[in-house]
N, C-alpha and C positions, 0 to 999 in steps of 0.2 A: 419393276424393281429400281429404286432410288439406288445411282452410280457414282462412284469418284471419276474425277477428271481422266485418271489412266486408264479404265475401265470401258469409256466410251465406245474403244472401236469394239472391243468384246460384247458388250451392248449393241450397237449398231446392228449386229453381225448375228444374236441372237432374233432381236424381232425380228432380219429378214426370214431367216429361217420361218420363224412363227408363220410370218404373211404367205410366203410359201405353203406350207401346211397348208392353210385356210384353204388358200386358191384352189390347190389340191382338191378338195374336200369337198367346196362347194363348187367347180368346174368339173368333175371328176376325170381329171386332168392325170397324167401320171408324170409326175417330178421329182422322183423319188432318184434316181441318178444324180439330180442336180442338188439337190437337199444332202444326200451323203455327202456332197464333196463340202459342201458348206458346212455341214458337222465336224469332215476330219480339220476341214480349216480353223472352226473355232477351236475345236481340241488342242491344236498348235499353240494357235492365240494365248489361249490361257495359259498354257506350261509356260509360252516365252516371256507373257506378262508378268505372272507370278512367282517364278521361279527366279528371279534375281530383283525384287523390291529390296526398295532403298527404306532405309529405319523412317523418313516422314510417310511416307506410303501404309509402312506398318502403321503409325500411328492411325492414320486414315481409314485405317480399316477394323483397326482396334474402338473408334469409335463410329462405326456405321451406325447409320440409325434403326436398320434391323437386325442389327447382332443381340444375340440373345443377353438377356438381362438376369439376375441374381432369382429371382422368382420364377423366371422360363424354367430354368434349370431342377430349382426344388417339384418345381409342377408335373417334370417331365420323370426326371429320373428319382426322386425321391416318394412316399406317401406317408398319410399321414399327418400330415403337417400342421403342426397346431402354435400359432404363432403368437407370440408374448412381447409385452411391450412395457415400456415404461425404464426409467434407473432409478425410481422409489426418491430422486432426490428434487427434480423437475420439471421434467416433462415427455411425452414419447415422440422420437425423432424416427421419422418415415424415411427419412434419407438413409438405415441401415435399419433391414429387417431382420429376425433374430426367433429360431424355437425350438421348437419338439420336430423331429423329424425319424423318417425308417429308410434307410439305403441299403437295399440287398438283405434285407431281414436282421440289420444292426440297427439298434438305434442310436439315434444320434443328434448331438445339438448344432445345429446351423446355421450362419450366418449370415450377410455380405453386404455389400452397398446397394441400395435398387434406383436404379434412373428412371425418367417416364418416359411414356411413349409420344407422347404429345406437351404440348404446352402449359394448358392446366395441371396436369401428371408432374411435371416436371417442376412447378413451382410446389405442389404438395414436397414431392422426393428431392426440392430443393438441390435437382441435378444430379444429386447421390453426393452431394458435397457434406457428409456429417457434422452435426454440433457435438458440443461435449458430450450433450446427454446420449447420443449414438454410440458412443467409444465406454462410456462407463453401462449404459445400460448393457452392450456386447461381455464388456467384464462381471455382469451379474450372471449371467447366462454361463459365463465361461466358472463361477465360483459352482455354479449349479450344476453343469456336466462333472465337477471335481465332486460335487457332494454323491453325484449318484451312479460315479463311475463309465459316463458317459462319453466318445474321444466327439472331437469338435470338428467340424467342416467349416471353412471359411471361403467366401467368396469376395473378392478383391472387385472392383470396377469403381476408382472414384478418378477425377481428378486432384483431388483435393482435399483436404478438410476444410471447413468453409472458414472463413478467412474473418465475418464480421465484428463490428464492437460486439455485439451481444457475446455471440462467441467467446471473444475474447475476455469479457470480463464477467465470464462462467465460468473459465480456467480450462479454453481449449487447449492448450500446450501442455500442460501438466495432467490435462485425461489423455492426453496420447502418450505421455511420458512414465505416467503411473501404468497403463496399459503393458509400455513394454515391458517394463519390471517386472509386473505378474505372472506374463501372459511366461516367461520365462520359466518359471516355477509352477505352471498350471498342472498337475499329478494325474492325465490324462492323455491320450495323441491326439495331437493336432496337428491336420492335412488343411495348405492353404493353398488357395489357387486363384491364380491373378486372371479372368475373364476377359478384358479388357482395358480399360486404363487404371495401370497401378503409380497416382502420382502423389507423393512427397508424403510427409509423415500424417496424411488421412489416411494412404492405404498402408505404411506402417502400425498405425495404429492397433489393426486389427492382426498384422502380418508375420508376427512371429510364430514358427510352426516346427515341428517335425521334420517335415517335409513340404516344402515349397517349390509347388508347382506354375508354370506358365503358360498360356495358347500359345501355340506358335506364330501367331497375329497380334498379340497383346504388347504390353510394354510395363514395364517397373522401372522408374524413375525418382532422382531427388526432388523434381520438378518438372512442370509441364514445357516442351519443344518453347510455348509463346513465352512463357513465364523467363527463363530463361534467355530468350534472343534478346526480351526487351532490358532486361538487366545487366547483360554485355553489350549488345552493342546496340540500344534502347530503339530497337523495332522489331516488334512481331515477325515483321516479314521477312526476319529472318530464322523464321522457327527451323525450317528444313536443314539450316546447317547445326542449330542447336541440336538436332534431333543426332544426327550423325556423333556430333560429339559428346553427346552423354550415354552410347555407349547404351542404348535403353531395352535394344531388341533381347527377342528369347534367346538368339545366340550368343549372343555378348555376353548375359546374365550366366548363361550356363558357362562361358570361357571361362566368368573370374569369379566361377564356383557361389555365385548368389543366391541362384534356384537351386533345384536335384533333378528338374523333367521338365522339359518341353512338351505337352500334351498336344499331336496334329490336328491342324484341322484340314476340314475338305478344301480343295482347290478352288483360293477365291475369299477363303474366311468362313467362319461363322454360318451367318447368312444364307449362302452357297446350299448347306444343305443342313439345317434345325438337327433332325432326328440324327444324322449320323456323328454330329458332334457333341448331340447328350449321351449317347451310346458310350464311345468314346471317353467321354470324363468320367462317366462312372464307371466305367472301366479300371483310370487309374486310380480314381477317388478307394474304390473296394481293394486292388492292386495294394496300394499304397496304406490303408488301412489293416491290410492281413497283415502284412508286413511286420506292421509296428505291434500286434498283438504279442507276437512271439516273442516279443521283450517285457522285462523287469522294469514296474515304473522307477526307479532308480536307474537303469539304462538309458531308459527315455530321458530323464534328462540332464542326467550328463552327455548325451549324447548331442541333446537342444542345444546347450550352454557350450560345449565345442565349437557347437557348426556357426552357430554366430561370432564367438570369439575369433575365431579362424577367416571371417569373411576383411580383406584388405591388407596389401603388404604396407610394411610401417617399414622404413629406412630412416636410420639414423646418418647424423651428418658427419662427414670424415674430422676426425679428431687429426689439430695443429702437429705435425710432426714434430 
């Protein structure tokens, strides 16, 4: 298993384990005394590692390279899936997947950004970085759950909206900005949930919701840790304190009332362990779906239109005595 630098000695400390096993096995040795104690040690390990990470760490682990991805999840916990493509106006953008989907015997429209697993993958998924056509095709899809009474899942994982001339001179600012105006008004519930990196107005784009959800390893940001460092104090290498001050983790998010839920993951992230963390979301994904049934679309969204309004205190400046 590919590791973060803080992770090594908990790594370390797993393969001996493993080698022991082996020896075990093929010596038929009995080490089973010494192997416990090395168990309750990593078990330590991990609570004292994990349990007090620093927000660049979260980052770190928000983007593992085997944390599950936007398609792991419809794979695992959804069926069904029948995926539609195109914004009818230029081209189909792989870097956000988008369709027909079943969650818990509701059906449902679903979304998110998908990254690759590899190199190749990734120039296709163009990183999960969206172009316009990603963020307007998303809003075809979202005109389509309104037309058929359908609520919308949204899965969040970009860095970014991609950034290029093409982009830009497709009108990526203004399909993220038309997006959120809609997406406002959409006469259906929409459950959004940030997987792993949720950075600047790529994963707004898609991020207006009901209810917004976050892993507890993930991050919602204006901007990415780098993006940032180098714009104040014009070096990357200073992302780890960028990270701290923007304030990005799921607890932050939930202090100044940004998300509604912290969704756990297993000790470790993601990764750690696949199946208990698709378990898990669709837990709160159906959780959070019943929920919003028992409302009046007219509830919903006036209740959308509040919780955004409400997101940041505004201070006015002391008026000349």
């Amino acid at each position: 298993m590919n590791g973060l630098d803080f992770e090594k000695p908990i790594l370390e400390l797993e393969k001996k384990i493993d080698e022991l096993r082996s020896f075990t096995s093929d010596k038929k040795i009995n080490l089973a005394s010494e192997i416990n104690r090395l168990e309750d040690k990593l078990t330590r390990l991990k609570k004292d590692t994990y349990r007090d990470l620093n927000p660049w760490q979260r980052v770190q682990i928000a983007r593992h390279p085997q944390r599950l991805y936007t398609a792991d999840y419809i794979n695992t916990i959804m069926k069904d899936f029948v995926e539609l493509h195109g914004d009818r106006l230029f081209a189909d953008d792989k870097a956000l997947i988008a369709g027909l989907a079943t969650l818990d015997d509701r059906k449902v429209i679903v979304m998110g950004h998908q990254k690759g697993r590899e190199t190749k993958e990734n120039i296709i998924r163009n990183f999960g970085c969206a172009h316009p056509e990603g963020y307007r095709k998303a809003l075809r899809l979202m005109y389509m759950a309104e037309k058929f009474g359908l609520p919308i899942v949204v899965l969040i994982d970009t860095p970014g909206a991609y950034p290029g001339v093409g982009a830009e001179e497709r009108g990526q600012a203004q399909a993220i900005a038309y997006n959120l105006m809609q997406m406002v008004g959409i006469k259906v519930p929409i459950v959004v949930t940030v997987i792993g990196e949720g950075g600047s107005g790529g994963a707004l784009g898609v991020g207006i919701g009901d209810r917004v959800l976050v892993l507890e390893n993930s991050y919602y940001s204006v901007i990415s840790p780098e993006g940032c460092a180098a714009i104040l104090w014009k070096s990357s290498t200073k992302a780890a304190l960028a990270a701290e001050a923007l304030k990005l983790t799921a607890e932050d998010l939930l202090k100044f009332k940004i998300i509604d839920e912290i969704v756990p993951e297993p000790l470790g992230g993601v990764h750690r362990d696949p199946q208990k963390m698709c378990q898990t979301l669709k837990e709160a994904l159906v959780r959070n779906l019943n929920s919003l049934s028992d409302l009046s679309i007219d509830q919903i969204l006036e209740k959308r239109y509040n919780k955004f309004r409400k997101i940041g205190d505004i201070t006015e400046p002391a008026k000349d005595a």
